[in-house]
N, C-alpha and C positions, 0 to 999 in steps of 0.2 A: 382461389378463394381469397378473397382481402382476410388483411390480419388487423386485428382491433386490437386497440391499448385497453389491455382489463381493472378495473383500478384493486388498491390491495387488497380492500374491505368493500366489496361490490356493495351497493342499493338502488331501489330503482327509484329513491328519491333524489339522485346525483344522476338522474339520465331525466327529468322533466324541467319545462320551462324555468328561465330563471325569475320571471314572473310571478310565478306562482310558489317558487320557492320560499320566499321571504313575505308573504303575506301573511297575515296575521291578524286571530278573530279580535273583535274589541272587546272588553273586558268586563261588559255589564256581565256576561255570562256567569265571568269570575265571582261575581257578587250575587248572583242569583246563586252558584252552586253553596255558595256560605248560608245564603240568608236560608237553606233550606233545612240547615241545623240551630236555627234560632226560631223563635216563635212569636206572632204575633205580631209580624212586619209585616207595612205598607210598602208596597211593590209601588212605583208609581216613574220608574226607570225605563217600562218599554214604550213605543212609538204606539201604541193602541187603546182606544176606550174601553169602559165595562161593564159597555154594551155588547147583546147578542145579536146576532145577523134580526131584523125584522123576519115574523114569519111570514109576509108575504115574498120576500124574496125565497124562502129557505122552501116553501112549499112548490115554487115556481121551478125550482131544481127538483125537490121529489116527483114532481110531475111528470118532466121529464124522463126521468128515468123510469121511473113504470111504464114510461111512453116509448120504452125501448132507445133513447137517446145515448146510447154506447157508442155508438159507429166514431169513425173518424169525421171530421169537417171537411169537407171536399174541397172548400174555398181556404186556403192560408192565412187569410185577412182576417177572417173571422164568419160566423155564423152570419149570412145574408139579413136575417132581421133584426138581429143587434148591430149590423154598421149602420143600416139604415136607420133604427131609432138614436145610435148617438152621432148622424149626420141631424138629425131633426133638433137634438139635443143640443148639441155643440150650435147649431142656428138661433135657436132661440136665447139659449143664453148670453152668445156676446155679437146678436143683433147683426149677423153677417152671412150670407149661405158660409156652407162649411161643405163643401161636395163628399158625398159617402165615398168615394172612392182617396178622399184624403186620410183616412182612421184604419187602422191597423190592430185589432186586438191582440194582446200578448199574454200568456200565462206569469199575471201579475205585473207589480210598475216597473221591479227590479229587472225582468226581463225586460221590458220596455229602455230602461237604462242602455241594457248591454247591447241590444238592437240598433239602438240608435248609435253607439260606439262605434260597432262593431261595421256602421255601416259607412261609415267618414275615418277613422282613424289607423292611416298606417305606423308601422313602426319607425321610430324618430321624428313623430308628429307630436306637436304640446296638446296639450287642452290645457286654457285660463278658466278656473275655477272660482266664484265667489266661496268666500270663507266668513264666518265657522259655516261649517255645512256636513251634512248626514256624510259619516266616511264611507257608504258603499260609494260614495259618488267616485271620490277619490282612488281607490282601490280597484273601480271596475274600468276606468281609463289606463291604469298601471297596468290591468291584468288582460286589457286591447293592446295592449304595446306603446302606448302613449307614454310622455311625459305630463304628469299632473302639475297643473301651475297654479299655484295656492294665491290667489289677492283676497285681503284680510277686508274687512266690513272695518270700519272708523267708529269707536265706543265713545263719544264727544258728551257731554252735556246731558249725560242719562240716557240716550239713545247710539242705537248703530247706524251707521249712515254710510252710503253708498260713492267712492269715488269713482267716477266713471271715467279722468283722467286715467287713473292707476292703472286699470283695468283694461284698457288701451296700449298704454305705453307697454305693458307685458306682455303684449302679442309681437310677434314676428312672420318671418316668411314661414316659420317651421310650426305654424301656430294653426291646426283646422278648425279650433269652434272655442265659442265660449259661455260654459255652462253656469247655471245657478237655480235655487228655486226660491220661487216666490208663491204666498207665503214662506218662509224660510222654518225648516229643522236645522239647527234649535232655535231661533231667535222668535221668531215670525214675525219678523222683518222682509215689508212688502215693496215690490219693484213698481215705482209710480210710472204711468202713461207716456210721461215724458220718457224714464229712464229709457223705459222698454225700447220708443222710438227712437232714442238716441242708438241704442247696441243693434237697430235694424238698421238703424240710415250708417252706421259702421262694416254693420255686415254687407250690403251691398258698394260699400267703398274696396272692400276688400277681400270679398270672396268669403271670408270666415265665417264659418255656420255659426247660430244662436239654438239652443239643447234649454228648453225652459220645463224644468221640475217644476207641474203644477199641482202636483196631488194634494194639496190643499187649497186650491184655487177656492172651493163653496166653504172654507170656513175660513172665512172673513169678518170682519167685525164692523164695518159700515158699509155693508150691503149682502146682496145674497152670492156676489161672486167676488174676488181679486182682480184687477186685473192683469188682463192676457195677452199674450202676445199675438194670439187668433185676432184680437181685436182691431190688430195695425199690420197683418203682414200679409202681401199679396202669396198669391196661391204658389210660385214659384221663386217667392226669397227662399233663402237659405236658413230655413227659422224651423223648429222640429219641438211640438209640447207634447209632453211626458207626463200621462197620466194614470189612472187607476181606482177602484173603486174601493179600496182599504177603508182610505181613512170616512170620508162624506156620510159612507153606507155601512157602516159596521162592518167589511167583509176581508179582515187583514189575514185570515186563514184560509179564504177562495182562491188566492192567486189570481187574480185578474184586473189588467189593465189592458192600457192603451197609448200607442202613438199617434199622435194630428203632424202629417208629414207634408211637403208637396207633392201633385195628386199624380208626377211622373214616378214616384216612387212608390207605387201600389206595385208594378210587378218585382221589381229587387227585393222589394220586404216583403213581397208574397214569396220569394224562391226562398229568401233566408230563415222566412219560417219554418217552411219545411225542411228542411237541413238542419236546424235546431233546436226544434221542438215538434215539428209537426202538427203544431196549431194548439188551441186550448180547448180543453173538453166540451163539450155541447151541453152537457145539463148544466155546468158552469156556467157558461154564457146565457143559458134560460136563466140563470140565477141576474148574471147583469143586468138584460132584458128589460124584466120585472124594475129592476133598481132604477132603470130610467126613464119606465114608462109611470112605476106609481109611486115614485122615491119622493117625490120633494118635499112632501112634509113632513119626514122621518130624517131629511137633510136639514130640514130648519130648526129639528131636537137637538142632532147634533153640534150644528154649531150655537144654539141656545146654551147646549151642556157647557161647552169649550169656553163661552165668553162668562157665564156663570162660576168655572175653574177657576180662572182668571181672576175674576173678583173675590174668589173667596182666599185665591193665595194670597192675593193683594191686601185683601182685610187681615191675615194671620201673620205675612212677614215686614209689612210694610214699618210697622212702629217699634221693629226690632234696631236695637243700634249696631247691632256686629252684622248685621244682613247689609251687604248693596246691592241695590232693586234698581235695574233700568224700568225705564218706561214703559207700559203697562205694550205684549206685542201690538200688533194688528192684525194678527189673525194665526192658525195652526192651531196646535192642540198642546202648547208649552209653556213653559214661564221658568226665565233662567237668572239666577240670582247668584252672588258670591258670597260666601264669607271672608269679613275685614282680617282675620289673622290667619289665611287661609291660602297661599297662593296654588298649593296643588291641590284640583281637584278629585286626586285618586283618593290621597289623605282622609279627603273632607267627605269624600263618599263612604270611606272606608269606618270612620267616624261616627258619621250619621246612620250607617246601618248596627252600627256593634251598640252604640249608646243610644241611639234614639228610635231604634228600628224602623228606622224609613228609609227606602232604597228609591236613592235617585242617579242619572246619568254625568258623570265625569266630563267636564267640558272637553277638558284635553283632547277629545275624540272628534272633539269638531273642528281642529285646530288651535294654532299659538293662538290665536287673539283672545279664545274663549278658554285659554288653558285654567284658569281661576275658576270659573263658573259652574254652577251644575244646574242640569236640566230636570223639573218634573214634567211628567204628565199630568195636563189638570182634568181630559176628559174622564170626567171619573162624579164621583155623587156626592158632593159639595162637602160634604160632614165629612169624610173619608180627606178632604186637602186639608180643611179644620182642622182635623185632627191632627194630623202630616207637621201642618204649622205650628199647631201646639209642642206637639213632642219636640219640633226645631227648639223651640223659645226655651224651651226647659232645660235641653241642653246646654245651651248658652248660654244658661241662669239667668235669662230674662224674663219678666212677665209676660205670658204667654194672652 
């Protein structure tokens, strides 16, 4: 029998990943568990509107289910008539076949994340990450076994701005892909046509995959889509968009997304479904279904709602003089501001929920460059950021 070294004070938290050991949840939670002994606060901190699922989506799921839709999914991919309607879907929108054997449903986008990780990155592999950016991103490459490589967004002249030198120069041999999303959390700051083609015509100089967060690709602000990198990559570049029906469709408690892969990688990400999840529910995905057969006008509230946020945070903080306001995004569901005597965000969060009971997200979370800033939610119902903005102003003894 081998003899094992016992430690002196055994845990079975000293025998898992070291991965996993040192992660660590982000801190909105911290502020939500406070703000739950105080009364009369505006929540406006999580990633989601306050809106409910549309009932035709939500009935298209009970349907299901009285229709005995419990079973397992026999396909990996996904329920046969939801790839086929977001094959039709993904075609019409950025004006390209998009082959149903190219889309991959996942239970939810986060799983879509780890998929895609899980499916290029060995250990002592980098991933180049644009920054600030949502930290599951961050954290779910660490916890593939990757190195995360942080390139910071450029905050010049009221705007953030994209060096695609930088972003470059921090790739090496050790480097499999390079992620971001566009629209961006937090910023929603968007990757122009050009950029996109630039990190394609990159990627096939040098093998390194392109991983593009597009779940806000439909709320966009000069048009009905972002653009995407479906729009410029052949069927077998090394290009993988990361989506999901959370934010477009109200449905950020369905769990359900999607990957747009190349179309040789239907069977590996059909085996690794099933060894990871074993696929996504069936009345769920009749809930998808629904979402993309008679969504679009319930997608063009949403992003009405979001550019509406938007303006109305703009109208409450903008004439504030301790407020610094970038430029107004171009699309997402956010609006990130700093205050002038304010360099940490936890502070100023911590701040704004105890005095002015408005709970917003701590930049520091998205990275150093947005360490100062904090993020709201705007989609939300216009009076409700009004007011959000008011009670700012008043904090800061300014005219509200």
């Amino acid at each position: 029998m081998p003899v094992f070294d016992r430690l002196a004070e055994p845990r079975a938290y000293d025998r898992i990943r070291p991965q996993i050991m040192d992660l660590e949840t982000e801190n909105i939670a911290e502020l939500a568990v406070r703000a739950q002994s105080l009364t009369d606060v505006i929540t406006l901190w999580y990633g989601e509107g306050d809106l409910v699922t549309p009932s035709f989506i939500r009935e298209a799921a009970k349907e299901a289910l009285d229709a005995g839709q419990t079973f397992y999914v026999p396909d990996m991919r996904g329920l046969p008539a939801l790839t086929r309607e977001l094959s039709s879907y993904l075609t019409r929108l950025h004006g390209r076949e998009i082959a149903v054997e190219r889309s991959t449903i996942t239970p939810g986008g986060m799983q879509a994340v780890f998929l895609a990780l899980e499916l290029i990155v060995e250990r002592g592999d980098n991933v180049v990450f644009v920054e600030p950016q949502w930290p599951n991103i961050k954290h779910a490459i660490h916890v593939a076994g990757g190195e995360p490589r942080p390139v910071s967004l450029d905050f010049r002249d009221g705007s953030w701005q994209l060096d695609l030198d930088r972003v470059f120069e921090r790739c090496d041999a050790r480097t499999k892909a390079i992620m971001f999303s566009t629209p961006s959390n937090p910023l929603g700051w968007t990757a122009s046509p050009e950029e996109l083609q630039a990190l394609i015509d990159f990627s096939r100089r040098t093998g390194i995959w392109i991983l593009s967060d597009e779940i806000y690709n439909r709320l966009h602000f000069s048009g009905d889509r972002a653009p995407s990198v479906l729009q410029l990559a052949e069927d077998e570049d090394l290009v993988i968009s990361i989506n999901g029906f959370s934010k477009a469709w109200a449905m950020t408690g369905w769990r359900l997304g999607w990957l747009t892969h190349p179309k040789s990688l239907a069977s590996p990400l059909s085996a690794m479904t099933q060894y990871v999840n074993s696929g996504t529910a069936a009345f769920v995905q009749a809930g998808g279904l629904a979402a993309l057969k008679e969504g679009e006008t319930f997608v063009g509230e949403v992003r009405a709602r979001c550019r509406a946020g938007v303006d109305a945070a703009y109208d409450a903080l903008a004439g504030l003089n301790s407020v610094i306001l970038p430029e107004k995004p171009e699309g997402g569901m956010y609006v990130t501001f700093a205050l002038a005597d304010e360099a940490d965000s936890r502070e100023a969060c911590t701040r704004l929920l105890e005095e002015a009971r408005v709970g917003l997200a701590p930049g520091w979370l998205f990275g150093d460059a947005s360490k100062a800033f904090l993020r709201m939610c705007i989609c939300r119902d216009t009076a409700q950021i009004a007011e959000a903005g008011g009670r700012i102003a008043r904090m800061l003894g300014e005219p509200a």
